[in-house]
Residue, then its C-alpha position, 0 to 999 in steps of 0.5 A: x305803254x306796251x301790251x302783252x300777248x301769248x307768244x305764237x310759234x310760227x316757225x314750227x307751226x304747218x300751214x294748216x295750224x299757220x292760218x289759226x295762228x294768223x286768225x287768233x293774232x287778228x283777234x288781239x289787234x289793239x284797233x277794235x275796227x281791225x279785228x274780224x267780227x263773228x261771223x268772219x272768225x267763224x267762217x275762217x274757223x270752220x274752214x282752218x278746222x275742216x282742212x285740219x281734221x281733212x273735212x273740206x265741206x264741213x262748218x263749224x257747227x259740223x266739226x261741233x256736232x262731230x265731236x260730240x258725237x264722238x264724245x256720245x260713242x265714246x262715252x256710250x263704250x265706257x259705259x258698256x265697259x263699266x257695266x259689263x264689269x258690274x255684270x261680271x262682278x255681279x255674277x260672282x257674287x251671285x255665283x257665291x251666295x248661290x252655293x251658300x243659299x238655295x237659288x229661291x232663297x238667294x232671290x228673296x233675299x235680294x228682293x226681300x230682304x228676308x225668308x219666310x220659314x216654309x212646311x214641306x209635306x214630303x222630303x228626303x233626307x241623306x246623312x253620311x259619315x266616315x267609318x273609322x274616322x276618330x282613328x284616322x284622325x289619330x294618325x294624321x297631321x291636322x292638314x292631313x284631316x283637312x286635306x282628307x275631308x277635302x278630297x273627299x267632299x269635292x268628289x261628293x259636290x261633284x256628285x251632287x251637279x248631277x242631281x236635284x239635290x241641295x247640300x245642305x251642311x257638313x259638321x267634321x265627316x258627316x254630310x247632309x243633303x236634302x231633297x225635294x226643297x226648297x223647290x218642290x218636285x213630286x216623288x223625285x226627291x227620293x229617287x234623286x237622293x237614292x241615284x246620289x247614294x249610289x254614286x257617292x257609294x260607287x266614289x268612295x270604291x276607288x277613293x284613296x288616301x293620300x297619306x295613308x294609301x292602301x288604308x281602306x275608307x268605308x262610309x256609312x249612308x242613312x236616307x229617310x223622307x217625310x215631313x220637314x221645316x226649312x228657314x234661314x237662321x241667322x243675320x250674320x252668315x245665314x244659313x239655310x236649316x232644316x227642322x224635324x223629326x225627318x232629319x233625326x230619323x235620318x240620322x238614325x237610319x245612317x248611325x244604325x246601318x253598316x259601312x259601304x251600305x244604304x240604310x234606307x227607311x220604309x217611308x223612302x222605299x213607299x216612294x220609290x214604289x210610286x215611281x217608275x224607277x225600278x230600284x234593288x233593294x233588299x229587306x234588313x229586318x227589324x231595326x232599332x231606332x232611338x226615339x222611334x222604336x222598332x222599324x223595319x228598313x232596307x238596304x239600297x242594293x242598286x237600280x235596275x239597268x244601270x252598273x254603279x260598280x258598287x264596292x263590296x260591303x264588308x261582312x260581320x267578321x270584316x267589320x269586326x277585323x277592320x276594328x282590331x286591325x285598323x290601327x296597326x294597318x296605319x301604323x304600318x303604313x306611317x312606318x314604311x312613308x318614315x323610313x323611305x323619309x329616314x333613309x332620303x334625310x340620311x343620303x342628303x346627309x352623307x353627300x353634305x358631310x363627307x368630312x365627318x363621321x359615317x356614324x348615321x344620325x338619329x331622327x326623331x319620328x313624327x308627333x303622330x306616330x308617337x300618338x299610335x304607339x300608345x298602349x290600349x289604342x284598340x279599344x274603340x274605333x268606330 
């Protein structure tokens, strides 16, 4: 007997929402000839929209097309939001596998999915490692190896930014790079390895350690070119490897050379003459390489023009002084940083317990300087 309709607030309705309010009660008259026909209801709409939105011309079908234009910009925004946020989460990855991968092998992996193993005809070759370093280890907390190696290597990569190098592994203090691929570059390849040399050798003249400071940190440095396989090994966590007996040579010329000097081979100074770079150098001699014989290699002094600031390499008998005296050297040091702790724990001590005795306590050194108070620690170092 009685119908329903939704409630319409017209106390709290403008004079703008009031004619909406009016046209929509129309629309639900229960006597079909009382209520307005579509083209009213349109006209009626239009104009009660455009006095809302402040548009007095504007019909219907303009407010209609307004808004999806409206809704067109602003999807076109999110859209321009989303892929700026893709792009920049993109890049990142990129940026992270291109310090994993060379950049040409990084895009034949996106595009491939694999890498086929190349030949190259000429490369050079760096190895370096830490005179020194099972001792250093043996005096050192295992975050204090970490913490060391850390240091070090990041000085080293900042070095490389500067060269057309690629790092190619680090296996505990040895470090690899490689010139000349996976991208081709002439002859540069062995001036671009021998400027770095110079560079990390300068580094590694003021490098300080910060738990043993005042202990001197000699590198050895070993460079070789020749020719050289590269590829990716590996599904799980590629890697990009060389292969040859350039990489063995290389590792030869560095175990043979000297601390804070550059072991360099025949092969390397030929290109270097090649080129207009005017690299020092002078002749070591005769050198013993296993698996290679008898070679005659040289040591990288500097390049014409240019102060590098290089540290002064240690003589025979430095050498031989540094083996015997590097442990007590580290000892020495690890005494006086545990005193200057001992005496900081016993003042805190006595300002906390000034109602007991002024016996002072004892303090149990550190498990690594236990490690160095071991007889016939001077046995082999290097």
């Amino acid at each position: 007997m009685s119908y329903f309709r939704p409630d319409l607030d017209f106390d709290t309705a403008s004079e703008k929402e009031h004619e909406v309010y009016m046209l929509i009660k129309s629309c639900w008259e229960e006597d079909a000839e009382k209520r307005p026909d579509f083209k009213k209801v349109e006209n009626c709409l239009g104009k009660a929209i455009s006095k809302i939105h402040n548009k007095d011309n504007e019909s219907y079908m303009d407010n209609l097309i307004r808004r999806l234009q409206m809704y067109s910009r602003n999807l076109e925004h999110l859209v321009e939001e989303r892929t700026v946020l893709y792009k920049a989460e993109r890049d990142r990855a990129d940026c992270l596998n291109f310090m994993l991968l060379p950049g040409p092998v990084v895009k034949s992996l996106k595009e491939t999915g694999g890498v086929e193993p190349e030949l190259y005809d000429e490369v050079t070759v760096y190895f370096s490692d830490i005179v020194g370093f099972t001792t250093l280890c043996q005096y050192s907390t295992p975050m204090e190896v970490v913490d060391m190696l850390n240091d070090i290597y990041k000085g080293f990569d900042s070095i490389l930014d500067h060269h057309d190098v690629y790092k190619v592994e680090t296996i505990g203090d040895a470090y690899m790079v490689a010139s000349g691929l996976p991208r081709r570059n002439g002859n540069r390849h062995a001036v671009d390895i021998c400027r770095m040399a110079l560079d990390i050798l300068a580094f590694m003249g003021t490098f300080q350690l910060r738990h043993l400071p005042g202990i001197p940190v000699w590198i050895r440095i070993g460079v070789h070119s020749g020719l050289c396989a590269a590829g990716v090994v590996g599904i799980k966590m590629p890697r990009y490897c060389l292969f040859g007996d350039t990489i063995n040579t290389a590792s030869r010329m560095e175990s043979t050379g000297h601390p804070l000097r550059i072991h360099v081979s025949q092969p390397t100074i030929d290109i270097l003459t090649r080129t207009d770079c005017k690299f020092e150098y002078e002749m070591r001699g005769e050198t013993y390489l296993k698996g290679k014989g008898t070679e005659t290699t040289y040591w990288l002094t500097g390049e014409t023009g240019k102060d590098y600031d290089l540290p002064t390499p240690p003589t025979t008998e430095n050498f031989q002084r540094l083996q015997q005296d590097l442990a007590h050297m580290i000892l020495a040091c690890l005494e006086c940083r545990s005193q200057g702790s001992v005496r900081r724990r016993r003042t805190l001590l006595s300002e906390s317990q000034d109602d007991r005795t002024d016996r002072e306590p004892e303090v149990e050194p550190p498990e690594y300087l236990h490690l160095g108070t071991v007889d016939n620690t001077l046995s082999t170092f290097l």
